[in-house]
C-alpha positions in Angstrom: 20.8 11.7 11.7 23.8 14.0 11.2 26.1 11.0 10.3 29.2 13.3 10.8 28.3 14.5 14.0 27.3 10.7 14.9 30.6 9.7 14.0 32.3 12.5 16.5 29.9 11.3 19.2 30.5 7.6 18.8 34.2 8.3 19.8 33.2 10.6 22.8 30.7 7.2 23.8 27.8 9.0 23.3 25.1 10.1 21.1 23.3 13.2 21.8 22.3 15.9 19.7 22.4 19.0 22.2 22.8 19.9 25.9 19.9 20.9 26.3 17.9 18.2 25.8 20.7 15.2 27.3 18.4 15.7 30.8 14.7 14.7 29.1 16.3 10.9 28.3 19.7 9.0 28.5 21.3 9.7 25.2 22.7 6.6 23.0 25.4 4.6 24.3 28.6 4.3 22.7 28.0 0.5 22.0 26.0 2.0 18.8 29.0 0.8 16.8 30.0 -2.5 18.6 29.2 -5.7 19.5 29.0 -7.2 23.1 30.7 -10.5 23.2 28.9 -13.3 25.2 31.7 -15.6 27.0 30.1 -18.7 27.0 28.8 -18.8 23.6 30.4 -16.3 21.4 27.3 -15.2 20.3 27.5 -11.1 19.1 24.1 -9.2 20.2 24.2 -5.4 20.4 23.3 -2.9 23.0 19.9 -2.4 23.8 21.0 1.4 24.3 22.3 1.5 20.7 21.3 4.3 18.7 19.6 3.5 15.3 21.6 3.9 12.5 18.7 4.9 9.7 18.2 8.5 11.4 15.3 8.0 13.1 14.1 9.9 15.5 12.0 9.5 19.0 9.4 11.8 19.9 11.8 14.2 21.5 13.4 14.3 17.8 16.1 12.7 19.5 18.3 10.1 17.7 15.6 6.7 18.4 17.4 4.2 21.1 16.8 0.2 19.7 15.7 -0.8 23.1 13.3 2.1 24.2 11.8 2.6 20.6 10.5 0.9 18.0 10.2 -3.1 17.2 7.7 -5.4 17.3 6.6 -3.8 20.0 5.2 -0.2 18.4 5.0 -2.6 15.1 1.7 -4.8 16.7 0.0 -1.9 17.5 -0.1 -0.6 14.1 -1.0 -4.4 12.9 -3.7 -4.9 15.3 -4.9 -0.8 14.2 -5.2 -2.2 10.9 -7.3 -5.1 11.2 -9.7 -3.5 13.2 -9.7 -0.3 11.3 -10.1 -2.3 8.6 -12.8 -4.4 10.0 -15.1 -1.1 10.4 -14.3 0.4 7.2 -15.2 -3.3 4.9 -18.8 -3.5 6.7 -19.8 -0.3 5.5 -17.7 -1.0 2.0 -19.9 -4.3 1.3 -22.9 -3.3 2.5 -23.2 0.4 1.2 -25.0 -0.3 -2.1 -27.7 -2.4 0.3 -27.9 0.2 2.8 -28.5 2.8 0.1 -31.5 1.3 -1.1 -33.7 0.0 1.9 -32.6 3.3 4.2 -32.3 5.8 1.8 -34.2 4.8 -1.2 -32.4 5.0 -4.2 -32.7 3.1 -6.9 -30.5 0.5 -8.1 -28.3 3.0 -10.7 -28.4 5.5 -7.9 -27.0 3.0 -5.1 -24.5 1.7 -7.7 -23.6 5.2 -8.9 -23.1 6.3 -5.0 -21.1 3.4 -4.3 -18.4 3.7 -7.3 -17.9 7.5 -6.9 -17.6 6.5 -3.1 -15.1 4.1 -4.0 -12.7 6.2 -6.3 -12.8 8.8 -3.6 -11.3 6.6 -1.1 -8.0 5.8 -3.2 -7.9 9.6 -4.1 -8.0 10.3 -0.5 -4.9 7.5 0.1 -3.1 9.4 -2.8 -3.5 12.9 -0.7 -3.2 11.4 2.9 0.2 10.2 1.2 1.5 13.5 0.0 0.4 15.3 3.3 2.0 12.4 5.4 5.7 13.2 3.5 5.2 16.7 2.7 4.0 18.7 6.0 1.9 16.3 8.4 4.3 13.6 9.3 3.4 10.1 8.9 1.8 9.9 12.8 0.0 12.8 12.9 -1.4 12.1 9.4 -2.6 8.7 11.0 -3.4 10.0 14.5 -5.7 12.8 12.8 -7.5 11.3 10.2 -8.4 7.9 11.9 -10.5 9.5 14.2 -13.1 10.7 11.6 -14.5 7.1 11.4 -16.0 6.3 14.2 -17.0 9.9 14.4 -18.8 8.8 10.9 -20.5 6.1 11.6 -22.4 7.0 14.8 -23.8 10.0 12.5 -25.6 7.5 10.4 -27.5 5.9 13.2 -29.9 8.8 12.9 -31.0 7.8 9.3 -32.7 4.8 11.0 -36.4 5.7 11.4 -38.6 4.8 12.4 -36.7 1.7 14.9 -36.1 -1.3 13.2 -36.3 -0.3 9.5 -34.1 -0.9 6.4 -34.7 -4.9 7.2 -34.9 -6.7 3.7 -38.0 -5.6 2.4 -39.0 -3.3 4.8 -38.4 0.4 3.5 -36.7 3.6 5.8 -39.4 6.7 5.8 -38.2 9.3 3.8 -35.4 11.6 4.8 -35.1 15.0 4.3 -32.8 16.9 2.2 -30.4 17.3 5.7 -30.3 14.0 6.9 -29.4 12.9 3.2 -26.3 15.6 3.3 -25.5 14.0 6.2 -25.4 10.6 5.1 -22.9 11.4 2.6 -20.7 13.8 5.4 -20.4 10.8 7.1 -19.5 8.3 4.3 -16.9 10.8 2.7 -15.3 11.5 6.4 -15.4 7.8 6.2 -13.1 7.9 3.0 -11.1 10.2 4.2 -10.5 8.5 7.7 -9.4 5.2 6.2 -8.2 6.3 2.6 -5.7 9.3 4.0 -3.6 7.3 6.5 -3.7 3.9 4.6 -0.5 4.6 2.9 1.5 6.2 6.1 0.6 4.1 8.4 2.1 1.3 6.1 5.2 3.7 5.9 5.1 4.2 9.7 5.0 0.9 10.6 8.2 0.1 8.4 9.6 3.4 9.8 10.3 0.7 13.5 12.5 -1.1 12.0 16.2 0.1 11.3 17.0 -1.2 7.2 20.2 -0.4 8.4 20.3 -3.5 11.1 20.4 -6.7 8.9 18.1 -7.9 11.9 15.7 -5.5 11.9 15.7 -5.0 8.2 14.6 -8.6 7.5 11.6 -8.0 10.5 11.0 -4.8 8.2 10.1 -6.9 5.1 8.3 -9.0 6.8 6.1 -6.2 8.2 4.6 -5.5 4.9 3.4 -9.4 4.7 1.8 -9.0 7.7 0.1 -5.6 7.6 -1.7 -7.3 4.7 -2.5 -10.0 6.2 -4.1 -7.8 9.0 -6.1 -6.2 6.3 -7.7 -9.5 5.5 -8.1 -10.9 8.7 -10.3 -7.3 9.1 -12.0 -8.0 5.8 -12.6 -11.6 6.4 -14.9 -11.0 9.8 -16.5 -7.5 8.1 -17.4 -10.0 5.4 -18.7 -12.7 6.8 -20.0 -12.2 10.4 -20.6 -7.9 9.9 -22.3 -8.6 6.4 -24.6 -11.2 8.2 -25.8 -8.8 11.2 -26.3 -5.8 8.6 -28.1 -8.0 6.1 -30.9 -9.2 8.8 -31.6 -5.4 8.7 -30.0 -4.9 12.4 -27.9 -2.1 11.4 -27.9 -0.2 14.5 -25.8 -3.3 16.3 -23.6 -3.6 12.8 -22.9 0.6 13.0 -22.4 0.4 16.7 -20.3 -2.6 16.3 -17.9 -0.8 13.4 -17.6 2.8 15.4 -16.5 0.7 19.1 -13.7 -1.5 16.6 -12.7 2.2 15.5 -12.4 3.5 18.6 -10.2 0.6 20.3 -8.4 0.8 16.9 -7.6 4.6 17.7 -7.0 3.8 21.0 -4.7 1.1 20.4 -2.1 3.7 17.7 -2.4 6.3 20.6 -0.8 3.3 22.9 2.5 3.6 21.4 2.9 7.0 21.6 5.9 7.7 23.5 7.9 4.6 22.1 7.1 5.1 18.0 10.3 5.8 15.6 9.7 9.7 13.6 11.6 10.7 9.9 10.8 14.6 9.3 9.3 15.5 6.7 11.1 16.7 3.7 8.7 19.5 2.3 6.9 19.5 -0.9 8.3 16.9 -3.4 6.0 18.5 -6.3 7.6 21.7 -6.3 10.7 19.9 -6.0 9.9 18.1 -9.1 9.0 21.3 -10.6 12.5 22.6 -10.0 14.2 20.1 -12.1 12.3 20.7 -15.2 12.5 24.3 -14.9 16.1 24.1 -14.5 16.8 21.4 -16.9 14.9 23.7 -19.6 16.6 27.1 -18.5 19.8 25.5 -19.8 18.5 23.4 -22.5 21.6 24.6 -24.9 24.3 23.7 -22.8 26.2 20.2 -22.9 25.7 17.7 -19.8 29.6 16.6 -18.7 30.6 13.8 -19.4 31.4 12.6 -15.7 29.6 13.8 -12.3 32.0 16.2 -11.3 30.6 18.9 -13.5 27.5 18.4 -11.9 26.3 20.1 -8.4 26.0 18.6 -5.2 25.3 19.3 -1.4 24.7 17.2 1.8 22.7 19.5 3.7 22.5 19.4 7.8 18.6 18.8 7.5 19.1 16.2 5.6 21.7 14.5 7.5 19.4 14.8 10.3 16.5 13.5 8.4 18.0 10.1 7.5 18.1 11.3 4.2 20.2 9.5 2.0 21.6 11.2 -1.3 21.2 8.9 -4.3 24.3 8.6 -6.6 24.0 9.7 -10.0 22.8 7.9 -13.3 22.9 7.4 -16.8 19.2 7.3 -17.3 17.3 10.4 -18.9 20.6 12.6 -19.0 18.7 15.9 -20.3 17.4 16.2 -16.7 21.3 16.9 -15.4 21.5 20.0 -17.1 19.4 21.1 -13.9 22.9 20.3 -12.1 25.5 21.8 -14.5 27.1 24.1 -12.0 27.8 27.4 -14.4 30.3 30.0 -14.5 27.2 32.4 -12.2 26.9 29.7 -10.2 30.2 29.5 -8.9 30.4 33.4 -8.5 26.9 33.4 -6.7 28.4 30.4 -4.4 31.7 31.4 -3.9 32.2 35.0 -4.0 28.8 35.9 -2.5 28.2 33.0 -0.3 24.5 32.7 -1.5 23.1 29.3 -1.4 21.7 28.2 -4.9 18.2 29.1 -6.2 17.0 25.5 -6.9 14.7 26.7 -9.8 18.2 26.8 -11.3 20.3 24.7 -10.0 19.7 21.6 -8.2 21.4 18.8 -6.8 22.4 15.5 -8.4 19.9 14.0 -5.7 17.0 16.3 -6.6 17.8 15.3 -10.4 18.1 11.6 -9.4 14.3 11.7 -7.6 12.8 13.2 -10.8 14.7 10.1 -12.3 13.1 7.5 -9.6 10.0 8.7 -10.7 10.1 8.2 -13.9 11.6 4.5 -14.1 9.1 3.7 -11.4 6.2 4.3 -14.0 6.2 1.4 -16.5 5.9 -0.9 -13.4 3.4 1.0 -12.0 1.4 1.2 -15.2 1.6 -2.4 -15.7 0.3 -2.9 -11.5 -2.7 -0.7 -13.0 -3.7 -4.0 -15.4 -2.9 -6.6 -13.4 -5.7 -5.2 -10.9 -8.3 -5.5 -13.4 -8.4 -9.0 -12.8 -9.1 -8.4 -8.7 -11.7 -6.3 -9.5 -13.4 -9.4 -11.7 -13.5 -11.0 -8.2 -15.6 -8.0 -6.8 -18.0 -8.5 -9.6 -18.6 -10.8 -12.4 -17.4 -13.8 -9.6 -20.2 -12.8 -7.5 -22.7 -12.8 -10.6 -21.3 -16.1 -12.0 -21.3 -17.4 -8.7 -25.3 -16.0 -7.9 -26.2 -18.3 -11.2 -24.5 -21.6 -9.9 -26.6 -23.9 -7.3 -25.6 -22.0 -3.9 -27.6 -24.6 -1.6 -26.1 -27.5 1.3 -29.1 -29.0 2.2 -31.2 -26.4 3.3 -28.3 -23.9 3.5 -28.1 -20.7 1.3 -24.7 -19.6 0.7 -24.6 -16.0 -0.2 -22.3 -15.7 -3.5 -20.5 -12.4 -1.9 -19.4 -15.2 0.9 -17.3 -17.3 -1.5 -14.5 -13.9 -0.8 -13.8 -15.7 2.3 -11.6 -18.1 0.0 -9.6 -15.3 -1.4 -8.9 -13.7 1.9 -8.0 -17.4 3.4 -5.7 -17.8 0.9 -4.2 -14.9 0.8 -3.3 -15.2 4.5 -2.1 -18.3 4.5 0.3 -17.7 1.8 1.8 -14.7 3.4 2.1 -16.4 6.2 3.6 -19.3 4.7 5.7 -17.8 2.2 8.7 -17.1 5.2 8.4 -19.9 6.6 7.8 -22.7 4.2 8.2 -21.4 0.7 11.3 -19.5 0.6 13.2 -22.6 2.1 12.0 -24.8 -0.6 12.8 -22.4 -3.4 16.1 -22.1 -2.8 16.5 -25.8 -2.5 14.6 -26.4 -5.4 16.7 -23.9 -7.5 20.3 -25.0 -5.5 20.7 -20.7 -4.5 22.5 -18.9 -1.9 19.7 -18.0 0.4 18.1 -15.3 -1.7 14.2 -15.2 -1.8 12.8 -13.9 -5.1 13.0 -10.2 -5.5 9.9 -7.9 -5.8 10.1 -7.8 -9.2 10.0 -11.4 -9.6 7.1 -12.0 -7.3 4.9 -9.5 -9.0 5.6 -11.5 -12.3 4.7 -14.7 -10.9 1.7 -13.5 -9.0 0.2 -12.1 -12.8 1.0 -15.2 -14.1 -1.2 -17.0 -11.5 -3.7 -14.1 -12.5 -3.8 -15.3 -15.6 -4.8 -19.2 -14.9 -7.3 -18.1 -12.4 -8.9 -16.0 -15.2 -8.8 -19.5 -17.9 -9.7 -21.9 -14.6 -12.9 -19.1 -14.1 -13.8 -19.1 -17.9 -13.2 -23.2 -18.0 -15.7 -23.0 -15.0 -18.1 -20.6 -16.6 -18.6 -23.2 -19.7 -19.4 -26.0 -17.5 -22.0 -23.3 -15.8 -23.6 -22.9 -18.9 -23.4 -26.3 -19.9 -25.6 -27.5 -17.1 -27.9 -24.4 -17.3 -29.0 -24.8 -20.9 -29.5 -28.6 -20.1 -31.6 -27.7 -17.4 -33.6 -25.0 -18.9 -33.1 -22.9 -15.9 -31.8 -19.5 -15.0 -29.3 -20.8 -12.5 -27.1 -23.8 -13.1 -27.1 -27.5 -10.9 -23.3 -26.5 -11.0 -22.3 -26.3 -7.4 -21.0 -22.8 -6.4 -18.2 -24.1 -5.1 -16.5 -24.9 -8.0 -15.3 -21.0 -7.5 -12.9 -22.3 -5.3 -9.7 -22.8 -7.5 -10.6 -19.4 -8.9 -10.8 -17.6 -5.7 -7.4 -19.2 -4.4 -5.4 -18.3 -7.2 -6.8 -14.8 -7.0 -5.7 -14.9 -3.4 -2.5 -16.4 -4.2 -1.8 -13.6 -6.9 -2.7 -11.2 -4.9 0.1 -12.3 -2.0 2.1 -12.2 -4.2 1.7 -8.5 -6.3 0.5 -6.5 -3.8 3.2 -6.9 -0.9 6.0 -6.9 -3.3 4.7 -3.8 -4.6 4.7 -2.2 -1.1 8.0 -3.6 -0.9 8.9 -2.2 -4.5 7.7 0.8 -4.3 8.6 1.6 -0.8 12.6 0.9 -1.4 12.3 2.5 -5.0 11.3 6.0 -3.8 13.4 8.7 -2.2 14.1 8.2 1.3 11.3 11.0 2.4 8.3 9.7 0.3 7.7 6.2 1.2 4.3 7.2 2.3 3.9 8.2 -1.4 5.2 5.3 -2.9 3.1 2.9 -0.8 0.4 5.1 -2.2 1.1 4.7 -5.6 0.5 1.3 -5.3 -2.9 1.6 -3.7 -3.7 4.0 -6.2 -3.0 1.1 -9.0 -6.1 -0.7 -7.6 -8.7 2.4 -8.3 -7.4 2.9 -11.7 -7.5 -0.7 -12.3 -11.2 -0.3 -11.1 -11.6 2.2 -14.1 -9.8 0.2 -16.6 -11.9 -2.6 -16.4 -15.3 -0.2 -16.6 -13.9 0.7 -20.0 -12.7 -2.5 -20.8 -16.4 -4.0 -19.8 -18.1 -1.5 -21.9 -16.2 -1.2 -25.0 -16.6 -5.2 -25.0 -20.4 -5.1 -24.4 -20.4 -2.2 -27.4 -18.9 -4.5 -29.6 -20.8 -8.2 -29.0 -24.2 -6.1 -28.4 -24.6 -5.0 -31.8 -27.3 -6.2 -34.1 -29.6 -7.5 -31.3 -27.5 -9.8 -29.8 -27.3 -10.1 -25.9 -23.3 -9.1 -25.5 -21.1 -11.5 -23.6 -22.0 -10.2 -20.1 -25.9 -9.6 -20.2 -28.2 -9.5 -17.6 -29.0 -12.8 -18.0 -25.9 -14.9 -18.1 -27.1 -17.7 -19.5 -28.0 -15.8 -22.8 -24.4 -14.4 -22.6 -20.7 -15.6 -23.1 -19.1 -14.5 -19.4 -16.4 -17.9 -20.0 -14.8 -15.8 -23.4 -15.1 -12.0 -21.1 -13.1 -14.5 -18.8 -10.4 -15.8 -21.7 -9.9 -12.0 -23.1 -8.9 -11.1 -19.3 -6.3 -13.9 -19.7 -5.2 -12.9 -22.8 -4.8 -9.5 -21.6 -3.1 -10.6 -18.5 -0.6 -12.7 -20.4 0.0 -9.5 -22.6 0.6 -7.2 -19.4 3.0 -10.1 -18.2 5.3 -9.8 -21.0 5.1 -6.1 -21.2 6.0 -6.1 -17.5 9.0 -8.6 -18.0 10.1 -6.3 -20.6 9.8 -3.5 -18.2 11.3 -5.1 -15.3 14.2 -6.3 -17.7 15.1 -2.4 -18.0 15.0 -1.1 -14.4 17.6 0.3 -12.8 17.4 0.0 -9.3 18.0 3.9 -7.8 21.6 3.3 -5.6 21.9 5.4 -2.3 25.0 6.8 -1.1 25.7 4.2 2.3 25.3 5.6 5.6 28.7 6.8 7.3 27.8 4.9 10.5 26.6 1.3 8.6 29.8 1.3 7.2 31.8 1.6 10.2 28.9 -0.8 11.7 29.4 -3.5 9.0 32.7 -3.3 8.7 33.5 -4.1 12.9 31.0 -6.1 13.0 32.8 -8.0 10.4 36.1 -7.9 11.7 34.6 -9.3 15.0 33.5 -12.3 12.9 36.8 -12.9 11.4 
């Protein structure tokens, strides 16, 4: 929002943006910047007719109105569109390997092999749907466009099924010809892309409904990243038990139909919110942007950066202003990047004499310098995110094998290892939703604060910490396993599977904690126009963590394989040492913790220049309290 032109309109009680669109929808009252005062009570509320103050726009790229846009309102269909999107994506995501080999096939390595390239694809796709999402697409259109490939997707794989009633355990698919099998993977790439791409904006989008600028609606904002996760698991939680049950009796027909009808309602359900959804423009191409800096910075390599920011260039543009974007104040951080925005003696005759506007590849703004800057203090944290998912991924894996060796019977009940997840996910919703409610209060009892909850920072410390224990609790379990297996001679142990459990809380616990603060983090720490693309970078932490560990695994079996001896995570577990694999992933955690204290010591948080109209806002709004 133009924040200058705001401030004209505010006086004129009203908040339009041209003539000629006032007549599509009443324009913002003038109550944008006041309080109504309730006689009884005394109680302040503001006008439901108020413009928001974060320059958002409707879809008529009108300034949004709080009471006809946004909220809890747009925010539930977005929640709800994640759990069920969700929901159809994790049934094909746990049961791909399975479905791989009785439909199609393929051998073990080949189903495995599919299944991780599958896998690395979807976070690359998250990565790109990000940068479309803040570069050209919009974050709605980049949700509205790719979410419809899914259900698409899995209908397509129906016809892989023949003859009727094959890929039941045991009971092999005929097989398929070189078409159908390039089909199969059409359909489970499109299924990558649909839920990879708009992962990260439609996390963005649904924070785009709330105003940061309202301290109302900025606390509902926070709390909106909680919850979208806790949608995810909620979507997870039924794929994995009930979904993973249907498809594993070989009724794969009901399990597809059943995943492409909750992508469709989920579709259906984003589309429903259409006309009431809060819009940002998109601010371009951030990598050429980027570009510009360096370029820049090196043109002028020999001169000397000033010692104060008045030698430097600077511009508040009208798009920007419009955009709700903010310019970020300058920095002492990385200072040979603001030679980029020494302002020489051709640049003044270029902007003065000749009225050109600058050629950004060289000169650029203290802004543009300052998001090159956010960037770069944004990457220890990130780096140390990338280790502290290694331990999640130990969940997807070596749990399920540890747990696979343990006595998994009740009676006459089997319990399937891969169910023991249900913990995590439990856990992890419980916490989140907890955390508000419960935990925060106590904290700041406990530790006698103004009431402050933990910053993201903070949180993402503790949550590695409780990585760590989980990773000593799951090697202190793995001893007792093989404790009782080599007393019983046996290839599994009497050890009931469910002493997992601590293990799979703490994992759920720790993962509460990291990854919503680092949607939190990462989406306040970016510029204002690439929140989709820092929400992606910390998705894209959990696929290189998934890569990390690989080499981790295999430089560990490399070492304690040599000379004949079975390595520490063999085939056969009980010939191995998983519980020390388990105590090296501590160690390793406790060494990424104090790495990221040290880094999170050293962050400077990037500072935005404040809003025109949140200043006037805060400071009536104040006044009326006094």
């Amino acid at each position: 929002m133009n924040i200058v032109l705001c401030h004209v309109f505010m006086q004129q009680w009203s908040c339009q943006t041209s003539k000629d669109m006032e007549t599509r929808q009443p324009s913002c009252s003038a109550s944008s910047v006041s309080y109504v005062i309730e006689s009884n009570d005394e109680r302040k509320r503001p006008d439901e007719n108020a413009c928001t103050k974060d320059g958002s726009l409707d879809r008529h790229g009108k300034p949004a109105t709080k009471g006809r846009t946004g909220g809890w309102r747009c925010a539930m269909f977005i929640l709800v569109n994640q759990g069920l999107a969700t929901l159809a994506f994790a049934a094909v995501e746990v049961n791909l390997v399975l479905f791989s080999k009785s439909v199609l096939r393929h051998t073990n390595a080949e189903a495995a092999d599919t299944f991780s390239r599958w896998m690395g694809t979807v976070y690359l796709f998250s990565f790109m749907g990000a940068f479309l999402s803040d570069s050209y697409l919009g974050r709605y259109l980049t949700c509205v466009t790719f979410q419809g490939l899914v259900a698409l997707s899995l209908v397509t794989q129906l016809f892989l099924l023949k003859p009727q009633g094959c890929g039941k355990l045991g009971q092999l698919c005929e097989p398929h010809s070189p078409a159908e099998i390039a089909i199969f993977y059409v359909a489970i790439y499109l299924i990558a892309l649909g839920n990879g791409a708009p992962e990260p904006a439609l996390a963005a989008f649904g924070a785009d409904q709330f105003d940061e600028e309202d301290d109302e609606e900025k606390q509902s904002k926070n709390s909106f990243y909680s919850y979208f996760y806790v949608a995810l698991n909620l979507g997870s939680l039924v794929a994995e038990t009930v979904l993973v049950y249907v498809q594993n009796t070989g009724n794969w027909i009901l399990g597809f139909w059943i995943c492409a009808t909750c992508a469709m309602v989920a579709f259906s359900l984003l589309l429903c919110g259409t006309f009431r959804y809060r819009h940002f423009k998109t601010v371009g191409n951030p990598i050429s942007k980027f570009c510009q800096v360096i370029v820049a910075s090196m043109r002028k390599i020999n001169l000397q950066v000033p010692s104060d920011v008045e030698g430097l260039y600077e511009v508040q543009r009208k798009e920007d202003k419009n955009n709700g974007v903010r310019r970020i104040l300058h920095t002492d951080g990385f200072k040979f990047l603001d030679r980029a925005a020494i302002i020489t003696p051709q640049d003044i005759f270029l902007l003065t004499n000749k009225g050109e506007t600058a050629n950004p590849w060289y000169l650029c703004t203290i802004t543009q310098v300052e998001e090159v800057k956010c960037i770069l203090r944004l990457l220890p944290i990130w780096l140390c995110s990338i280790l502290s998912s290694v331990v999640f991924v130990q969940m997807l894996s070596l749990f399920v094998e540890q747990g696979a060796a343990m006595d998994t019977t009740i009676s006459n009940f089997h319990i399937p290892p891969a169910s023991m997840f249900a913990f995590d996910i439990v856990s992890t919703s419980a916490f989140i939703l907890l955390y508000d409610k419960l935990m925060v209060p106590l904290y700041v009892r406990l530790t006698k604060r103004e009431p402050k909850p933990p910053s993201g920072l903070q949180r993402i410390g503790i949550g590695i910490a409780i990585a760590m224990v989980s990773m000593i609790i799951a090697g202190t379990v793995e001893q007792q396993r093989l404790k009782y297996a080599n007393h019983n001679g046996e290839e599994t142990s009497a050890l009931s599977i469910f002493w997992q459990t601590p293990q799979y809380v703490l994992v759920g616990v720790s993962e509460a904690l990291i990854y919503v603060a680092q949607m939190e983090f990462f989406a306040s720490q970016t510029p204002d126009g690439l929140k989709s693309l820092g929400i992606g970078l910390s998705m894209y932490s959990s696929a290189m963590g998934s890569y990390i560990c690989s080499i981790i695994l295999a430089a560990v079996m490399a070492i304690t394989s040599k000379n004949g001896k079975p390595g520490w995570v063999p085939p056969d577990l009980n010939a191995g040492h998983l519980d020390r694999y388990f105590f090296l992933l501590a160690a390793l955690a406790a060494l990424n913790l104090a790495l990221f204290v040290a880094c999170a010591k050293r962050y400077n948080p990037v500072s935005f220049e404040k809003r025109a109209e949140g200043v006037e806002m805060e400071a009536r709004h104040q006044a009326s309290e006094a």
